[in-house]
N, C-alpha and C positions, 0 to 999 in steps of 0.2 A: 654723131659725135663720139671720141674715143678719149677715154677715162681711165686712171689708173685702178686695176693693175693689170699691168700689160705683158704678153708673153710671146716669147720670142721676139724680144726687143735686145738692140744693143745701144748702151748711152757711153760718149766721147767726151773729157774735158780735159782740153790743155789750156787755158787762160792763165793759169796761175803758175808757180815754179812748181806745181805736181803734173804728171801727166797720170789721169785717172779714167777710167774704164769699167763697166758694168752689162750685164746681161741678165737678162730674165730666160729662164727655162719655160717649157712647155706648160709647166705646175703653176706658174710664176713665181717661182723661186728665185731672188735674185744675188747672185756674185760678183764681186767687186774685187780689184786688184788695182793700186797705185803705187808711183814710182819713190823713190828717194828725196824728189823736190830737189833735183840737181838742172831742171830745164831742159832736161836732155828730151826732148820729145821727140825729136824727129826719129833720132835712134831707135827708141823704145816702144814708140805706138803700135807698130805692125808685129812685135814681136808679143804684145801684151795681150789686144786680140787676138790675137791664131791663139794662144796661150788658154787664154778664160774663155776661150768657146768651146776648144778642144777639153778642158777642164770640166765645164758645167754641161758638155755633150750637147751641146747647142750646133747645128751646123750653119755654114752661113747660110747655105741656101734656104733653111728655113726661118731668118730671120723676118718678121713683119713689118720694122717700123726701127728706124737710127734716131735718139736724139741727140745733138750737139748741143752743148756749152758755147753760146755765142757772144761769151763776155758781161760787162767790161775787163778788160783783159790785155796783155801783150800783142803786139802787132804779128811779132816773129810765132812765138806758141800759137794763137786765134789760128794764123794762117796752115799752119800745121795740121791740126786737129780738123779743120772745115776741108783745106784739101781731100784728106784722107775720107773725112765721111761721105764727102759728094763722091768722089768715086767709088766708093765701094756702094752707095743708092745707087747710082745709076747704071751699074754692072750688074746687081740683083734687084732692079728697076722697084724698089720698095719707098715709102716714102720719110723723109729726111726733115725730123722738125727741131727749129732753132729753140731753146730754154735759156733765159736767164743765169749765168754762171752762178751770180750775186744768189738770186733768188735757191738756186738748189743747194750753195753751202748751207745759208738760214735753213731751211727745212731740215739736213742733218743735225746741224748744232742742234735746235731745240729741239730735234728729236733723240738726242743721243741718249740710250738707255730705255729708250722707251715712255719715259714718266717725265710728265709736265713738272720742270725746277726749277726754271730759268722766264722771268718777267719779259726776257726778247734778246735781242739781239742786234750786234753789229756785223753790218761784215764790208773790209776795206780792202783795199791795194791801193799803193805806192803810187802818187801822179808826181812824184819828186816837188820840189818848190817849197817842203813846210804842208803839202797838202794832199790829200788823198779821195779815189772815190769810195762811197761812201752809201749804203742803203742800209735801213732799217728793217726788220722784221718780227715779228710777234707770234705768239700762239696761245691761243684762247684757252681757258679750261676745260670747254669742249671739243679741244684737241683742232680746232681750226686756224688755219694757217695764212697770213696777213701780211702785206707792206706797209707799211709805217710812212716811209722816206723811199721817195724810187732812187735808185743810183746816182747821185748828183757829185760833183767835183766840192770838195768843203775843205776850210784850213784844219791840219793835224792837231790844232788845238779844240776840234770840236769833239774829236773825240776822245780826249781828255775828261771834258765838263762832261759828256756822256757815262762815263764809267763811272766821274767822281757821284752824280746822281743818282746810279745802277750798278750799285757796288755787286749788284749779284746778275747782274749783265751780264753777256758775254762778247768779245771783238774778238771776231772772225780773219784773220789777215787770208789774202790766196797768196802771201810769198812766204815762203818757208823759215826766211831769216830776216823778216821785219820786224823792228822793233820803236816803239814811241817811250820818247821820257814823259814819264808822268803814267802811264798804266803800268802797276807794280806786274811782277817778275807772276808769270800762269795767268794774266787775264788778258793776254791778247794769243788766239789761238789760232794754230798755220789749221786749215784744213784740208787734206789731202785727197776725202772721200768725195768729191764731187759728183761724181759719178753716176754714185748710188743715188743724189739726193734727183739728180736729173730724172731717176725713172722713179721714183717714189713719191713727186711732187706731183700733186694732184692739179691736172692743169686738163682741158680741152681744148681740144680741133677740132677743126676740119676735117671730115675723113673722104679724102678725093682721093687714095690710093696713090699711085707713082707719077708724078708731072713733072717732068724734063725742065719747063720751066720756073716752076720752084723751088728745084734743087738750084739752079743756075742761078735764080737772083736772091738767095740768101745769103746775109752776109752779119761778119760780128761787128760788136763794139769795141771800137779801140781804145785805150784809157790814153795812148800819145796824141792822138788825134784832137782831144778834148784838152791834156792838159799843158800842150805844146806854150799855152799864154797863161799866164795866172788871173787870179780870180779878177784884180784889178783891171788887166788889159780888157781881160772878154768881158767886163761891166761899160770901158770904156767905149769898142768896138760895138757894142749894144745900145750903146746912147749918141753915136754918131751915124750908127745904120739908121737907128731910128729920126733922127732930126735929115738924113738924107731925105725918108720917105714923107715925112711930114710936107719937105720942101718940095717933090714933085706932087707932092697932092695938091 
């Protein structure tokens, strides 16, 4: 199994309107560089890499191990960022693992600064409709790090009563100019450094080295995909799949 912390690793995340980027050196030292939050990923990815490798004297060919930010996320950024990574694994045939976007903003937020402040955390993006997705995360006072709420589709009034609750909470947005009425002005926070939290999130694999088909059938979460119906429709659509299968049973 392979454990953080890792070295000569590169982490990718375009899900959000940042395009963010991270490497660990040989020391495992890790550096980080993200964009303006302008969307522009497609521009900027290739030039952000070559950038922070050449900066932190990382070369690629001694890279070990890519992780991607595999959402919930934008259809057009996800595609971007996952392109880019699978090719550049299966060029320096190393192996390619899918992270949670959701999950490695939470782990910077409540890490930020180093010191336990913050009782947990939100972290959302835009499913348009009044609603947004939505995961929860925490961190223990022994510095352990937790989901609450996996990434679910919820109305933007939940997290509202969320903040009003967890006034020392924090809401995480991954778009850069999202804003809810009802969370006052600094507590809903764009997070840019995704990045970093991809490779400082203590998560374990598999360690199979580089599988062609691996890198091929991995794939992100859409946040259009999920929230193309409102919460209504896909409750309804759930109770008429269900009375179908009842009726061929």
């Amino acid at each position: 199994m392979i454990t953080n912390p890792l070295l000569n690793a590169l982490a990718i995340d375009t899900s959000g309107s940042y395009c963010s980027v991270a490497v660990s050196d040989g020391q495992g030292r890790i550096s980080s560089l993200e964009s303006q939050g302008d969307g522009d990923h497609f521009e900027r990815l290739s030039g952000m890499v070559s950038g922070l490798l050449e900066s932190s004297q990382v070369a690629a060919s001694d890279l070990g191990q890519i992780r991607i930010g595999i959402g919930p996320g934008s259809f057009t950024g996800l595609r971007i960022g996952m392109s880019f990574a699978k090719g550049l694994a299966v060029a320096l045939k190393i192996p390619l693992v899918g992270v949670s976007s959701f999950a490695a903003a939470g782990w910077v937020g409540l890490h930020d600064g180093g010191e336990l402040r913050l009782p947990g955390c939100l972290v959302i993006a835009d499913a348009r409709r009044d609603e947004v997705f939505l995961a929860e995360y925490s961190r223990e006072p022994d510095g352990a790090f937790s989901e609450v709420r996996h990434p679910t589709i919820l109305p933007v009034s939940d997290v509202v009563s969320w903040k009003a609750s967890h006034p020392e909470g924090l809401v995480i947005s991954m778009q850069r100019d999202f804003q809810i009425v009802g969370v006052e002005a600094g507590g809903l926070k764009p997070m840019p450094g995704v990045a970093l939290g991809l490779l400082r999130l203590p998560i374990q694999i598999d360690n199979q080295g580089f599988l062609v088909s691996q890198v091929a059938e991995l794939e992100p979460s859409y946040i259009r995909a999920v929230a193309a119906k409102s919460i209504q429709e896909r409750n309804t659509l759930d109770t008429k799949l269900s009375s179908v299968q009842q009726s061929d049973g």
